[in-house]
Every structure is written in C-alpha cells, then in structure tokens.
N, C-alpha and C positions, 0 to 999 in steps of 0.2 A: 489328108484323109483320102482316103481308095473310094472311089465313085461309087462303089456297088456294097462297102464294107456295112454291116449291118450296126447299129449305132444302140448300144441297149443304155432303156430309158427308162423312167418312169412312168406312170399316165400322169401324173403330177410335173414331173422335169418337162413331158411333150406340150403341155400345156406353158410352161414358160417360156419354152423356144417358139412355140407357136406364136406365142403376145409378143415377143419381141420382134420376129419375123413382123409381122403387122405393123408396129411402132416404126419400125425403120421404112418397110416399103411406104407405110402413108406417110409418117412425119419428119422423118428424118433427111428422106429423099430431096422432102418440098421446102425445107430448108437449109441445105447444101445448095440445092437449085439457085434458090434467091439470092443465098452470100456470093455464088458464082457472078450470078450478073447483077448485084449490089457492087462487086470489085468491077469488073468489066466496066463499067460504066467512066471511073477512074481514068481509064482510056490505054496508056503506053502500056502494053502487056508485057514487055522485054521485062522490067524491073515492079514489077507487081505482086508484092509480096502476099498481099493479101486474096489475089487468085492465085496463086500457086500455092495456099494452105488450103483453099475451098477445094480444088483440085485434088489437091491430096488425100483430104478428108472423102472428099467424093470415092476417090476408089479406094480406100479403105473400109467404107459404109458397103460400097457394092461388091467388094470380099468377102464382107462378113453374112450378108444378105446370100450369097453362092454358097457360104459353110450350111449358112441359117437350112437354106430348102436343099441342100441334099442331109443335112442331119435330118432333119422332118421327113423326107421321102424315104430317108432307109430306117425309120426310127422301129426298134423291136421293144418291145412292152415288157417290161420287168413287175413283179410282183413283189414287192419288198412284204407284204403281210405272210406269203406263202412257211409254211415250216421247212426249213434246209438240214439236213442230215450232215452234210457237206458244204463246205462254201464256196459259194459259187456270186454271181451277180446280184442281188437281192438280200444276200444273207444279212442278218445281224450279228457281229461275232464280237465277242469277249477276249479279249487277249490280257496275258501276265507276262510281263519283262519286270525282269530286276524285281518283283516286290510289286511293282504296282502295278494297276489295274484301268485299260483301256479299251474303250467299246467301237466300234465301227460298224457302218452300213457299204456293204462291197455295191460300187453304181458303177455306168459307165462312165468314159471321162468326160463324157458332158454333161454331167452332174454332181462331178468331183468338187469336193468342199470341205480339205480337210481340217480345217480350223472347227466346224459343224462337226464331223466324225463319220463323214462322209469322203472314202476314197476310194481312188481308181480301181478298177480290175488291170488296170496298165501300169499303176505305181506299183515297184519294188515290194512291199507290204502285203498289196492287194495280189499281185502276182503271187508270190511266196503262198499267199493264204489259200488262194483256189484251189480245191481237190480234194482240202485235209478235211479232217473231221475232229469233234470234241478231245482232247487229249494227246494231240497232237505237236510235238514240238519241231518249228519248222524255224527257219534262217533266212532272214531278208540282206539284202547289201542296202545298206541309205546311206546320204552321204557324211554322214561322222564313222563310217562301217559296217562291221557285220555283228548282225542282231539275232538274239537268240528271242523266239516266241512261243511262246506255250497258248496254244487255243483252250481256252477254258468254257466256253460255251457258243454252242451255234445256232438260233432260229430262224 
C-alpha cells in the first residue's frame, strides 16, 4: 500500500478498522508480550520453538497494526447512501450476465467482501464497472474469463 495512497471507506468500514486497531494495540500486543517471555523463560533460545512462533506472531501483529494506522490516517469517507448516476465507490449496482441477476456495493479494498456483495473498486468487476452508467454493457476478465455485463441499475 502507497503511504500517502487515499484509502476510500466507509464511516461504518472506518469504524471497524478503528476497533480493531484498538484490539490489537491493547490486547493483542499484551499477549504476544507474555507468550514471548512465558517461552523465554524455557531458557535454551537456539531450539525454542515456542518463541520463535511468539516472535513471529509478534511481527505479524505489528504489520498489521502499520497497514491498520496508515489505512485510518489516509481513510476517505465514502457515502454508500448518496444517489450514483455512474458507478463509482459507493454505488449500488444491479448487474445481468447470462439471465441472472446480481447486486453489488462498489467499496474500497478494505472493505471488500464479496461473498456479502460487497466488492472492490480494484477487483476486475469493480474496475470494469467504474465510469459506466444504467444500460451499459461492459467486460470484466475473472479468472474462469472474459465476462460480459449488462448494468441494469445504479444508486
């Protein structure tokens, strides 16, 4: 992720990165901590398997804690209630392939969830979708191929 890149969110999404940022600095930190010198204690640190997963875990936690507060510092507020002409980050859009009928909310990717019906502006789909408007038929590449889409409605 680009330092300065602008991160578009929800106030709902910003609000879950927030509680999780929280979760991790208070309690997660202070129990990495513990298991670190609950191992240590063990003593031979050459063949200590069980501080070299604390370890691990530790700087995986404090990775994720670095994504956490520059997503929060660069987060840009998306309005998913607003009316879209076009689809853009917020939209609701209706789409028709093949006969059937599927609905999406276009978020950022940090509030991608497309099992929900919630996907990227970076996924193939969401990319493809951006720009067009109601009546639109546009072409995504995914990976079983290349998809034909017909926008059937945008709010």
């Amino acid at each position: 992720m680009s330092p300065d890149k602008p991160v578009p969110i929800s106030a709902d999404g910003l609000k879950k990165l927030e509680a999780e940022l929280e979760e991790l600095r208070n309690n997660k930190r202070q129990e990495v901590a513990e298991r670190i010198h609950a191992a240590m204690q063990f003593g031979d640190y050459s063949e200590n398997s069980e501080l070299e997963q604390a370890k691990n875990d530790q700087a995986f936690l404090e990775g994720r804690i670095l994504t956490l507060e520059q997503m929060v510092k660069n987060a840009a507020i998306i309005d998913e209630n607003e009316h879209h002409e076009i689809v853009e980050i917020g939209s609701h859009v209706t789409i028709e392939q093949d006969g059937e009928r599927d609905q999406y909310v276009i978020v950022g990717s940090a509030e991608a969830a497309p099992a929900e019906g919630r996907i990227s502006n970076e996924s193939p789909v969401g990319k493809a979708l951006i720009g067009h408007k109601k009546g639109d038929l546009v072409r995504a590449s995914v990976p079983r191929g290349e998809v034909e889409l017909k926008i059937v409605a945008v709010r």
